[in-house]
N, C-alpha and C positions, 0 to 999 in steps of 0.2 A: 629592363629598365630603359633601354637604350631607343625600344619599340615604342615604348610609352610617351618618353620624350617627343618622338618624332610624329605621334597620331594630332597633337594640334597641328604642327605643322602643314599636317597633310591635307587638310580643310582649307589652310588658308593657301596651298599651291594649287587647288582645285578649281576647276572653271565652272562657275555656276550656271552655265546651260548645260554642260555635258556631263558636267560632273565628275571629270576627269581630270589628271593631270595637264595642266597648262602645254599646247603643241603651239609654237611661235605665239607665245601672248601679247598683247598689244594694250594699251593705258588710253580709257578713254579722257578728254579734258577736266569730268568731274572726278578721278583719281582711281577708277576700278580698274581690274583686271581681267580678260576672257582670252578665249582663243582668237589667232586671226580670223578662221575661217568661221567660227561658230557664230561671231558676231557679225561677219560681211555676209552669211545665209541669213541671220534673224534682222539687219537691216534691212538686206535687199526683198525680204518679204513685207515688212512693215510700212516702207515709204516713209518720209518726211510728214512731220517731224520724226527726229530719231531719238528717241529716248533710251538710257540707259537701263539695262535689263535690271541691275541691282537696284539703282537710288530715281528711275523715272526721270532721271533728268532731261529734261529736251532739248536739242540742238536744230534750227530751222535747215542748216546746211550740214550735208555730211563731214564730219571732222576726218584731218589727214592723221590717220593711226600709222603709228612706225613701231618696229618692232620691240619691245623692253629686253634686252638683250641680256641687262645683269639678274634678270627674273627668269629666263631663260638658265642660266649656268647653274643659279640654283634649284632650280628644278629637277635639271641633269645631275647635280651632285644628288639633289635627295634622294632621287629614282636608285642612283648606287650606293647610297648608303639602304637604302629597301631591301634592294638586293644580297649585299655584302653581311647583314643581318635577320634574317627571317626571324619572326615572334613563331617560335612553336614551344610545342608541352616537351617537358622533361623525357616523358616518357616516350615521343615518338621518333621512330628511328625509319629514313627511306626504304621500299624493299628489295631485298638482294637481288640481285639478278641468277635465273637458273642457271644452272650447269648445261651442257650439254647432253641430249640423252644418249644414251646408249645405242649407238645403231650395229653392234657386230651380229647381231641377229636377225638384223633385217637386211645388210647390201650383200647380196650373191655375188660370188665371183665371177667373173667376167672369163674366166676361162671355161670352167665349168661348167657354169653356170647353176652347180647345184649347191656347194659348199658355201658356210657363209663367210666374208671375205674378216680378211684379219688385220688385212693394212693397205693401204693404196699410195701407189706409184705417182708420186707428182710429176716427172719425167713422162713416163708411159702411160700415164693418165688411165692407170688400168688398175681393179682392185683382186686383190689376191688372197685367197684362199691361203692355209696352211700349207698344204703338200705344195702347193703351183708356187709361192712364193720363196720356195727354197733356192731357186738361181741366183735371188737375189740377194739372199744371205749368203751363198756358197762362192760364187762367183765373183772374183775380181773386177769384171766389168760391171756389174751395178753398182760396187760400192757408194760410186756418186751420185745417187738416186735416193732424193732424201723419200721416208716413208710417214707416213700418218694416218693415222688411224682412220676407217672406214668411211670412205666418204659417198654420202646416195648422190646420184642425179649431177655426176661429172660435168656434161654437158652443158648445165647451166652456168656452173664458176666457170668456162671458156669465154676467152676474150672473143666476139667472133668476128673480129678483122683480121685479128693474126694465131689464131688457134692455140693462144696458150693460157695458161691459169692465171686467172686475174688476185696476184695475189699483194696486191696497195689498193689502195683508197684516197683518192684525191675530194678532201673537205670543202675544197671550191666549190667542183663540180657535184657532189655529192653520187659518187658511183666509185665502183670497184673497177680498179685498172691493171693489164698484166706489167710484165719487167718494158716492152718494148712499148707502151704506151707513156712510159714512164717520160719519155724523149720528146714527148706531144705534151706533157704535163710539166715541164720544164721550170715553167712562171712558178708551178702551184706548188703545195708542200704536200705532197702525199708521203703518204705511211702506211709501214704492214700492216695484214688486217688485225693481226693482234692486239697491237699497240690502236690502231685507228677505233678500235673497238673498247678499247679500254678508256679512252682517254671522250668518248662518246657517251661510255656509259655513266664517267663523271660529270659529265656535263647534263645530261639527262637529271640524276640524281639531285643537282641542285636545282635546275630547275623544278624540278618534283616539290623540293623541300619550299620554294620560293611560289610555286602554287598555292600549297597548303597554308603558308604564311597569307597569300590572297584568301582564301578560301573563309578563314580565321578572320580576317578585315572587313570581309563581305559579311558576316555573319553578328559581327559587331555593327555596322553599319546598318543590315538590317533593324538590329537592335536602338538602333538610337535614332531612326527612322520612325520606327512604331511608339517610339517614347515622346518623340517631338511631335506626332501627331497628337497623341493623346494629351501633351499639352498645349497644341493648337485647339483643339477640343472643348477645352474647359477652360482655357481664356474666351472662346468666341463664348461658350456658354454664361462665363461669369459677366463678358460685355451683353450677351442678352437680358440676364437677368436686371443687370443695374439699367440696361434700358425699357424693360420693361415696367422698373418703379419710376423711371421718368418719366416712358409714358404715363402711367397709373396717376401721379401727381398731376401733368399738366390734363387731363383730362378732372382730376379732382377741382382743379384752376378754373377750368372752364365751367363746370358743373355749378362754382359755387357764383363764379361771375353772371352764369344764364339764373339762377334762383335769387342773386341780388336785384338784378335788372326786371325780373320776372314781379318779386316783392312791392319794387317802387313803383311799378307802373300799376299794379292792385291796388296800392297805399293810394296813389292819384285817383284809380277807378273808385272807391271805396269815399274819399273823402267829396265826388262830386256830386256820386248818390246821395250820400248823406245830405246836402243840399239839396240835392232834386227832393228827395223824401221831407223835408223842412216845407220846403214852397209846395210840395203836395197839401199837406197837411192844414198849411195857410189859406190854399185859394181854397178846398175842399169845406173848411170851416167860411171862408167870405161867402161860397156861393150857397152855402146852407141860410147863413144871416139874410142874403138880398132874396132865396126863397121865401123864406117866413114875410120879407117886410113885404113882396108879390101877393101873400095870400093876403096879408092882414087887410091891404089897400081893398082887396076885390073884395074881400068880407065889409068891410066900409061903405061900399056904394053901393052897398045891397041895401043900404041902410033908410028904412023909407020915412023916419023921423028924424026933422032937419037940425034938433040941437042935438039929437045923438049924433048925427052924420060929421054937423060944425065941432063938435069935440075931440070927435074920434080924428077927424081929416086934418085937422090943423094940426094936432100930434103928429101926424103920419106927415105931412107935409115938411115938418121938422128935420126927419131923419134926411140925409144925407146919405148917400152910394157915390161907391168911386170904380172907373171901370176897373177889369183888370189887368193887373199888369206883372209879368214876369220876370222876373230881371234875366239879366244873361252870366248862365252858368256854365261854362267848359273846362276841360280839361286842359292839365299845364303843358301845351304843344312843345312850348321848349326845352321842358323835363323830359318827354316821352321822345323829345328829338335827340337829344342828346345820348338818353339812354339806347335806344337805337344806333342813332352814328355810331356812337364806342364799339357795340359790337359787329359791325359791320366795317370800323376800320379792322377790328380784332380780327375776323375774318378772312377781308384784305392781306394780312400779314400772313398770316398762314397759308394762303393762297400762294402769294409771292414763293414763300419758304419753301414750301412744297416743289413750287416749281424749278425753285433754283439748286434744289437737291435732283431732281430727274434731271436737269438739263448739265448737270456735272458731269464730265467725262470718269469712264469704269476707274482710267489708273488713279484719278483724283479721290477714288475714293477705295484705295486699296490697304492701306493702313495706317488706321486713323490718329490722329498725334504720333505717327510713325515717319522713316526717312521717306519723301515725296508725298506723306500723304497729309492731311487737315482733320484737326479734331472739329467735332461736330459742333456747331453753334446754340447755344443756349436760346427757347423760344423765348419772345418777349415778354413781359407781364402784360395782363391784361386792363384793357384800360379802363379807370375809376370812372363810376355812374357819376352822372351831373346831380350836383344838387341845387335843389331847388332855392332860389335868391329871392328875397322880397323884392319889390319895384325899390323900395325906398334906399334897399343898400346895392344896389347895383351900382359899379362902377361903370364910365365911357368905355369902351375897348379899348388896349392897346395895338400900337402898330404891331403886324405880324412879325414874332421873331423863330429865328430858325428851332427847329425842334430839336430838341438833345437828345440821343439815343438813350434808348432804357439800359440801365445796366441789366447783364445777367442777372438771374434769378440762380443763386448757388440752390444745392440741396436741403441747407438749413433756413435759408429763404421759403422757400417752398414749401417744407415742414411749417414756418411757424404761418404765412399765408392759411394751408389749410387748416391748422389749430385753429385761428381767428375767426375763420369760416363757421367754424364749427360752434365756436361760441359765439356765435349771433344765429347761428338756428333757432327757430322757435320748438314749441314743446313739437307740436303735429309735425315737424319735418325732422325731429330725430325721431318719432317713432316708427316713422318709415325703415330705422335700421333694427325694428324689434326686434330679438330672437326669444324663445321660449327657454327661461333657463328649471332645470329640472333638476333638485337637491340632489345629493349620492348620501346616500343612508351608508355605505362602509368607510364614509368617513365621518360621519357623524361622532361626536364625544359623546360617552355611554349617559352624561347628564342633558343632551340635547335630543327631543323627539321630533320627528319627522312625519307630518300627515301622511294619508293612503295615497292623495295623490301628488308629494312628494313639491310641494309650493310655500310649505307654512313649517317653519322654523322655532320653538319653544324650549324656553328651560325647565326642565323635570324635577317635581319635587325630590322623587327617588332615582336613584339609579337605573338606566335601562341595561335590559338583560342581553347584549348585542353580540354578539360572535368576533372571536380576536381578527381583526383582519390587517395587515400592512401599512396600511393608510389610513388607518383609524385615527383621530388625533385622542392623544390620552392624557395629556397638560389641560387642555384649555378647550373652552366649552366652544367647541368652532365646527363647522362643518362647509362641505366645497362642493360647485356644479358638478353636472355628472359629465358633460362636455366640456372640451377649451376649444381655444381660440388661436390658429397660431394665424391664419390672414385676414385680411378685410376688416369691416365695422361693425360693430355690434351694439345693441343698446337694451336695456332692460333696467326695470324700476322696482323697488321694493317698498313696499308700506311696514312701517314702523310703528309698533304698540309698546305703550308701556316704556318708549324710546330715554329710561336714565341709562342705562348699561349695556350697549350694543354697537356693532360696526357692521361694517360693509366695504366691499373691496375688491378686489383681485390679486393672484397669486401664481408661481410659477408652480408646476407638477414636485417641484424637487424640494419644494420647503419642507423643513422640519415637519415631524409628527411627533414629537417628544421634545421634553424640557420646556421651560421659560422663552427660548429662543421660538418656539413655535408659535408663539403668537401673532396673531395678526397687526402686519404694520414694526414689529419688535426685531425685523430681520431686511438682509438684501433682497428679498426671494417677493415680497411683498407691498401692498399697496393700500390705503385704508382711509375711509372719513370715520371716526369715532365718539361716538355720546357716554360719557362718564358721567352720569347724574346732567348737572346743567350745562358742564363745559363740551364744546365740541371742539376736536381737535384731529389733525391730518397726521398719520404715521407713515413711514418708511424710515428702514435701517434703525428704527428704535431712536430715530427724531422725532420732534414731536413740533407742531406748527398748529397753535391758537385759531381758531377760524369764528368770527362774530357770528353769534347765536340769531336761530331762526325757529319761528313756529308752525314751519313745513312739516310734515309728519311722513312724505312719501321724496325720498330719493332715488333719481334717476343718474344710473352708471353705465358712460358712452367711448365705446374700448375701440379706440383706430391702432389696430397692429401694425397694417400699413406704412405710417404716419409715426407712429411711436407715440403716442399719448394715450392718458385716461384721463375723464374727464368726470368729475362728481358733482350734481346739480340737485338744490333743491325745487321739488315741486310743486305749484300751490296752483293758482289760474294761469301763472307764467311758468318759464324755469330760469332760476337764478344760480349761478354760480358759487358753487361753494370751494372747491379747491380742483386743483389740477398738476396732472404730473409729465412732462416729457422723458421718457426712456426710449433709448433704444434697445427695442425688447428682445432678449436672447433665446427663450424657451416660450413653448406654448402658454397662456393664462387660463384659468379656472377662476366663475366667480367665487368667491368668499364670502363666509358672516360667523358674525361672533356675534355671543351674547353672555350674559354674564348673571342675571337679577330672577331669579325665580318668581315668574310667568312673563318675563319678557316672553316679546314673539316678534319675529319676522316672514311678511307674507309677500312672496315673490309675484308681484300682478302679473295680469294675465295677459297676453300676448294680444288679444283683440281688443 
């Protein structure tokens, strides 16, 4: 518990270049904490400006760092409280230290040389056999010879300055010393090898235990390393994504601004024609009439009887000709300038923008609506075509006033933009998003039939003989596309026969197949323009919304996933709006139709 406690801690005593605990840290002026030395290496590589490794902040001159001395103490307390408590498992225990092996079978006597020895003389620094070591049992003169069990390779435990057994251990020096070097180690605290060996082996032991306790840190570490990647990952993916529906919008922005500007300037080409074609049509018929009055004259002079000729010529004389004349007919320069300019400041701004993104420095753009970093700037709207002013209502200009910036364009901005766009399409520029929608016969209701090639929708005198399938609807006389829809634009039109008792629509994959609730429009899951005899009415969630009656016979359904809309139009030589829905769509859509009136039919037109 006591480890647990301490692991936020330890983050926050950690120097974020090395990643270690804090060695003389020092406070930069904007409040963070590093090492001395980690931060005097990563300025002295950087140069001026010096910016702060955590928050970017910049300082033109190097700031005077002094040591933080009370972040220092606690440091050193934490380091020993690490120590003093290792996080390990219940079950792990350090491992014992060996015994000694057994050597009376391997050190030969030294007398001998053949027997193996049984004990050795720390005095006579000689190992003894059985038999050979009996003097030193029997005799009064060795009693003071202490003995210990077999010892190999004498030689090396000798002091060799002063030829005796090195039997202390000085901790200073970290070496084994005999009794007479003891005098030379005076300062230090040596101890027999017994004790120096035991109290080495504790010391060992915990460090062992305070490894593994590392070992265990590192391994969590690693652990939340790979997790904090992985949601570095999927933030940067989630900020792709939402950036790439902003892109998708402002290029939808642009798309519909280049097709308005495109429009008005046809609208202008179209309306000058139409004059030019007027005065064709005029001088074309004048110069037919001053042909005829050319021949009649010359057919006149031919004329070689003088009251036929005074008859005919005074008539002729009569008519009148006027030369010709053209008026002047051009195009509205200051429409077609305008609409130009707009896009060409539009342009300009982008241009700018563009440029003032590359010319940003890397750390300015390191984490965005983050500490030192700048969220991204909203592009402008684009700017409104001119429209076209009579002479008569033109205002003087006024003096030049300063421009006011465009506000951002939020994301609900931008949605209802390109909704608007959308509904001032004409019919030929939503067909451009036709797709070919193709019935699904296993969802068909056993009273609804489906032609061979799976476009023409009818209600069945009798029941069809259909195989049980999942998705069948088994309430309601409905059946759904064989594809959905979960991105982009889509458009497709359906002809309506026999249109008292039928809908049209869209729907998610998960709606109901059974009961009341599966009807079209009767549920969340759904979307619908509906004909009940004479009334036409918009469904969703089993609301119901009135829509003024029309004697269109062919509706057009225009599905922006993107965007979040559906859009339901009737069709005639225009398309007029019949109702419309903003969602923001959760699940893939399938078209939809219902029908209800035995021989209604719904024919899904044909993609060309």
């Amino acid at each position: 518990m006591a480890m647990a406690e301490l692991c936020p801690l330890a983050e926050e005593l950690s120097c974020s270049i090395c990643l270690e605990p804090f060695k003389g840290p020092v406070t930069t002026p904007c409040g963070h904490n590093f090492c001395g030395s980690c931060l005097d290496q990563t300025w002295a590589v950087q140069g001026p400006p010096y910016l702060c490794p955590q928050c970017r902040t910049g300082f033109q001159t190097r700031p005077q760092l002094h040591k933080n001395t009370v972040l220092c103490a606690v440091v050193e307390q934490f380091l020993q409280a690490e120590q003093v408590r290792p996080e390990l498992p219940d079950d792990w225990t350090p491992p014992t230290r060996a015994a000694a092996p057994n050597q009376a079978d391997q050190v030969p006597c030294d007398h001998c040389l053949k027997a193996a020895a049984v004990k050795t003389c720390l005095v006579c620094t000689v190992s003894f056999c059985q038999e050979h070591l009996r003097p030193h049992l029997d005799s009064p003169a060795f009693r003071d010879h202490p003995l210990q069990p077999p010892i190999r390779d004498l030689m090396r435990r000798k002091c060799p300055q002063h030829n005796r057994l090195r039997d202390f251990f000085c901790p200073e020096h970290g070496e084994c010393i005999c009794h007479i070097c003891v005098v030379e180690h005076k300062t230090c605290s040596p101890a027999p090898l017994s004790q120096a060996s035991t109290d080495l082996e504790n010391k060992l032991r915990h460090k062992l235990t305070v490894m593994y306790s590392q070992i265990n840190g590192a391994s969590r570490a690693l652990e939340d390393v790979r997790a904090r990647q992985q949601d570095v990952r999927e933030v940067a993916h989630r900020k792709m994504d939402q950036l790439r529906q902003e892109y998708m919008e402002m290029k939808a922005l642009i798309d519909a601004s280049e097709a308005n500007s495109t429009r008005k300037i046809k609208e202008e080409e179209k309306r000058v024609n139409s004059k030019f074609d007027n005065i064709y049509q005029i001088l074309l018929k004048k110069k037919s009439e001053i042909q005829t009055l050319k021949e009649e004259i010359e057919l006149a002079l031919t004329k070689g009887d003088e009251y036929e000729f005074l008859e005919k010529a005074a008539k002729l004389q009569g008519i009148t000709t006027k030369p010709v004349y053209v008026p002047k007919v051009e195009l509205n320069h200051e429409l077609i300038k305008g609409v130009c300019q707009g896009t060409s400041e539009l342009k300009n701004e982008l241009k700018q923008y563009l440029k003032q993104l590359q010319d940003k420095k890397p750390e300015e753009l390191i984490i965005p609506g983050g500490p030192g970093g700048h969220d991204l700037p909203h592009m402008p709207k684009p700017p409104r075509p001119v429209k076209k002013i009579p002479k008569e209502e033109k205002k003087p200009k006024k003096p030049a006033e300063a421009k006011v910036p465009a506000r951002p364009l939020t994301p609900v901005t931008l949605k209802a933009k390109v909704l608007e766009t959308f509904l001032a399409k004409s019919r030929p520029e939503l067909l451009e998003y036709t797709v070919k929608v193709v019935l699904d016969h296993n969802t068909a209701h056993n009273k609804v039939t489906v032609s061979k090639d799976y476009t023409v929708a009818s209600v069945a005198n009798v029941p069809q003989n259909y195989r049980s399938h999942p998705q069948r609807f088994t309430c309601c006389p409905q059946v759904l596309g064989l594809h959905c829809y979960k991105k982009g634009i889509h458009y497709w039109e359906v002809e309506l026969q026999k249109n008292n008792f039928c809908g049209v629509g869209v729907c998610y994959g998960s709606m109901e197949r059974q009961g009341h609730e599966s009807r079209l429009g009767r549920n969340s899951a759904s979307w619908c323009v509906e004909w009940f005899n004479t009334k036409i009415s918009a469904w969703h969630n089993n609301v119901e919304k009135t829509l003024p009656s029309t004697k269109a016979s062919r509706v057009g359904v225009l599905l922006n996933c993107d965007h979040g809309f559906v859009i339901f139009f009737a069709v005639a030589d225009k398309v007029h709006l019949l109702y419309k829905y903003k969602v923001d769509f959760t699940e893939a859509l399938y078209p939809a139709f219902w029908l209800f009136t035995t021989g209604a039919t719904l024919s899904v037109c044909s993609s060309k």
